[in-house]
C-alpha positions as CSV (number, residue, x, y, z in Angstrom):
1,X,0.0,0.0,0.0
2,X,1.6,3.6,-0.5
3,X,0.7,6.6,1.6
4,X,1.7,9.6,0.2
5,X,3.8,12.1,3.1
6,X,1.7,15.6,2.8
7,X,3.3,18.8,4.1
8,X,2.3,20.2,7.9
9,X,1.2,18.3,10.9
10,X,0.7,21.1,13.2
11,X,-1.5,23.7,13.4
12,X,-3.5,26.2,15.2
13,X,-7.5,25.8,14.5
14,X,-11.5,25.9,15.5
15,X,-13.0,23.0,15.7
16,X,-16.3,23.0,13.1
17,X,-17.2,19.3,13.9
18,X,-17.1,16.7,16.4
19,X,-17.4,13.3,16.2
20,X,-19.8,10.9,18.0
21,X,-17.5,10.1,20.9
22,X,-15.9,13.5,21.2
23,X,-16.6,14.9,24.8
24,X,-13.7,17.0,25.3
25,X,-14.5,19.2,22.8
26,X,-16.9,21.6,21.0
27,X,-17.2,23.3,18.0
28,X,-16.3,26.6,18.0
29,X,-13.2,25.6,20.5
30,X,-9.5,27.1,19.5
31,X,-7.3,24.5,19.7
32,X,-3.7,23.2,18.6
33,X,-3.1,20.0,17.2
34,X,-0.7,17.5,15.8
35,X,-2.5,15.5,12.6
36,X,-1.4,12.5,11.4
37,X,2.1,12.5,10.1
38,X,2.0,10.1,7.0
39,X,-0.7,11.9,5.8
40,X,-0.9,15.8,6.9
41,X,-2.8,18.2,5.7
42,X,-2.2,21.1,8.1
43,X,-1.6,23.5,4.5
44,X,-4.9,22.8,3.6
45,X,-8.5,24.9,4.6
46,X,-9.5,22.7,6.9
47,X,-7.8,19.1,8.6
48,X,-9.0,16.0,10.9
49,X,-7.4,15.9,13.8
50,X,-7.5,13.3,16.0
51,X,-9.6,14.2,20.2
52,X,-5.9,13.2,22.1
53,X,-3.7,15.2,19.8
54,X,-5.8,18.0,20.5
55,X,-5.3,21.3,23.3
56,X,-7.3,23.9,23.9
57,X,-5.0,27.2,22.8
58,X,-5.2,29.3,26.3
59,X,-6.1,33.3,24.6
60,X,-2.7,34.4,25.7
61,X,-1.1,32.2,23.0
62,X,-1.4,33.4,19.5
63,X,-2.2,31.0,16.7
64,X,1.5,31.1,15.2
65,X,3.0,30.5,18.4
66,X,0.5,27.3,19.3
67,X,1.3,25.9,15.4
68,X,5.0,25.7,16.3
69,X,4.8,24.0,19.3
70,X,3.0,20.5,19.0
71,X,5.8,17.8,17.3
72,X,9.1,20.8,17.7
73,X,8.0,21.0,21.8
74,X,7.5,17.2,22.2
75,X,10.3,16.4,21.0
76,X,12.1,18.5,22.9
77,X,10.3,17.7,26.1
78,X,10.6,13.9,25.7
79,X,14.4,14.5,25.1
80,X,15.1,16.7,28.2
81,X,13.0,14.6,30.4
82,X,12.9,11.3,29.5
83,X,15.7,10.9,27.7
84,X,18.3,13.3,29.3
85,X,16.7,13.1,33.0
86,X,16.3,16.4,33.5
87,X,13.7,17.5,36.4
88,X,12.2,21.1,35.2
89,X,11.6,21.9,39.3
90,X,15.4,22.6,39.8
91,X,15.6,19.5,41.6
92,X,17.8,16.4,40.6
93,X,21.5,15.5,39.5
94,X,23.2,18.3,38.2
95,X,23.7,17.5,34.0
96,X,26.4,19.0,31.8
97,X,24.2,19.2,28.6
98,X,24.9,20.0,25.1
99,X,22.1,20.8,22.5
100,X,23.4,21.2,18.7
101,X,21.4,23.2,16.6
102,X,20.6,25.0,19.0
103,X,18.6,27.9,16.9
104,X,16.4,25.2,15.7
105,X,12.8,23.9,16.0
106,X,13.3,21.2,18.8
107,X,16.6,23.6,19.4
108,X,15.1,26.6,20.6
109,X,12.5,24.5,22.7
110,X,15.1,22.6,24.3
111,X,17.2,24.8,25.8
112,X,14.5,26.6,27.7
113,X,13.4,23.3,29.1
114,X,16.1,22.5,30.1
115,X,17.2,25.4,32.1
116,X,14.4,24.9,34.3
117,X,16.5,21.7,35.5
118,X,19.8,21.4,37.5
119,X,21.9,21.7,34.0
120,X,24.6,23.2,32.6
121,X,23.7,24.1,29.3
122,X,26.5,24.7,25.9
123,X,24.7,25.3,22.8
124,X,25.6,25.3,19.1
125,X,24.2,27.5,15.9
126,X,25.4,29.3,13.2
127,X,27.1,32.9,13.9
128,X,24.2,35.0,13.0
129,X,21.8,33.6,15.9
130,X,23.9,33.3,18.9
131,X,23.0,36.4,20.5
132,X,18.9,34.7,20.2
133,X,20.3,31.5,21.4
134,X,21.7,33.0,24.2
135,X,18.7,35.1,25.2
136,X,17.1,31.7,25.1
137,X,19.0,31.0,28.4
138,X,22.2,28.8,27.2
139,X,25.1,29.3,29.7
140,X,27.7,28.9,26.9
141,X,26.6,29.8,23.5
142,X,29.3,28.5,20.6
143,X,29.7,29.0,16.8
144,X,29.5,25.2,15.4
145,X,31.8,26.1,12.6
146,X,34.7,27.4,15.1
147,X,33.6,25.3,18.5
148,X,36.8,25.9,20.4
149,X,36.1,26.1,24.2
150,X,34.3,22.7,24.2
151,X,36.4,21.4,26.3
152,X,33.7,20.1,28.8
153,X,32.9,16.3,29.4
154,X,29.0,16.2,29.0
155,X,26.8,13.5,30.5
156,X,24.1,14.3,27.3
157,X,24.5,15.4,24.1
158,X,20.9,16.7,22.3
159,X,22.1,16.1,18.9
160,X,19.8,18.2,16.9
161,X,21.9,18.6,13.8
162,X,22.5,16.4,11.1
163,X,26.0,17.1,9.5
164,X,28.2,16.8,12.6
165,X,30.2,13.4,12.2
166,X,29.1,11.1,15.4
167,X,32.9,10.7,16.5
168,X,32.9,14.6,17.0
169,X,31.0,14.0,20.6
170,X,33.1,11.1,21.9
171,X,35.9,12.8,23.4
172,X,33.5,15.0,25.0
173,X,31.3,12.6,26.7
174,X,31.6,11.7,30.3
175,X,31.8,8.2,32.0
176,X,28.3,7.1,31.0
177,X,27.4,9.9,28.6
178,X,24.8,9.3,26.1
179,X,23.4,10.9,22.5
180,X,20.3,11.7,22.2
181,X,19.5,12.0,18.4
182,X,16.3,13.0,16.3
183,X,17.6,12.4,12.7
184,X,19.7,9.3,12.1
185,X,20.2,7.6,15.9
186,X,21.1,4.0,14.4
187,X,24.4,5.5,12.5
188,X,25.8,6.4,16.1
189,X,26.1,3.1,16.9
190,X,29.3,2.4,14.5
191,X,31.1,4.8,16.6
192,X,30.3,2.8,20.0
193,X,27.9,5.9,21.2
194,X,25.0,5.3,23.6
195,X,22.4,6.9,21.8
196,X,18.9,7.0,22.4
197,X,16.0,8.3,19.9
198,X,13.2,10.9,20.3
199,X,10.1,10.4,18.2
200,X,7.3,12.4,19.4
201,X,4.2,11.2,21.1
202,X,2.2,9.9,18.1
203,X,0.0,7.2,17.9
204,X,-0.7,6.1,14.2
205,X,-4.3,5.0,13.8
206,X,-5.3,3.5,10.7
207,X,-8.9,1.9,11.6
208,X,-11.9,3.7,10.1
209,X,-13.5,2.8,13.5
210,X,-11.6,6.1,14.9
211,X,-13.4,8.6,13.4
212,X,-15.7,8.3,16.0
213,X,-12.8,10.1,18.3
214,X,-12.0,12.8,15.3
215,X,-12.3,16.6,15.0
216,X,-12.6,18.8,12.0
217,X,-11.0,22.0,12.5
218,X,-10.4,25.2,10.6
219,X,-7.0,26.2,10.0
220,X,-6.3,29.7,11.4
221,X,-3.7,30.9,8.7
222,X,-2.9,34.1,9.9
């Protein structure tokens, strides 16, 4: 069977139409949402969205800024948290944490997040955004094409980048430091890295029987 990929998966909206087992929900909600990725459809006038990949927008947060956070947040969340171990109460281990890409989707997201922890927090991006990186909260704030001053062992590496060769992070990795990696996790493994990867929280449902637990929302554009 092919399934055609179709551009956008997240997007700001109001719900038109509920389906029969929809109670959280009513139309004329505003809500984000994450659609289905293999097929999309967030570019389009109006999407199905599935009732748990579904928030209500709170009024303070414009429809851009809810669009950009659903799968870009996630997967920064599940990488700080889960992944990395990093409490956002202050609380826990102390963690010497490096985020590539750092000007990035998940990026951006990350570093915030993770300066809520007990972390230490060197970030990589091209020249032209480190003063934003660095407003973002990053402790150390680097150039990836001239990174001299990592010197640092790091007990996690948010590897947000994809044309860094693997075998650049090993001689910066402490004891039983691991990469976390969103683009191509399996190639770390012919370096000897401990790598771990971060999909977002999606659950793939292909059953007609769902629609029963779908929403059809407007897309707010603008």
């Amino acid at each position: 069977m092919f399934i055609s990929s179709c551009a956008a998966t997240d997007v700001a909206g109001k719900v038109i139409k509920v389906g029969p087992r929809v109670t959280n929900y009513k139309t004329g909600d505003k809500v984000d949402a994450m659609l289905n990725h293999p097929t999309g459809g967030g570019l389009a006038e109006y999407a199905v969205a599935k009732d748990n990949l579904i928030v209500l927008r709170p009024p303070e947060v414009s429809a851009a800024e809810g669009a950009s956070l659903p799968v870009a947040g996630l997967a920064a969340l599940q990488a700080v948290t889960e992944s990395a171990g990093v409490k956002l109460d202050g609380t826990g281990r102390h963690v010497n944490l490096l985020i590539t890409a750092a000007s990035g989707g998940v990026g951006q997201y990350a570093v915030q997040l993770a300066k809520l922890g007990n972390t230490n927090v060197t970030a990589t991006c091209g020249a032209h955004n480190l003063d934003l990186v660095k407003s973002l909260g990053a402790d150390e704030v680097l150039d990836y094409k001239t990174p001299d001053g990592v010197a640092r062992k790091y007990d996690v590496v948010i590897h947000c980048e994809m044309d860094i060769p693997w075998s650049t992070f090993e001689p910066n990795l402490s004891t039983n430091g691991k990469v976390i990696d969103s683009k191509h996790p399996l190639r770390l493994k012919k370096h000897g890295l401990r790598s771990v990867m971060v999909m977002p929280l999606v659950r793939l449902l292909w059953s007609l029987q769902f629609y029963e637990c779908y929403l059809i929302l407007e897309v707010i554009t603008g």
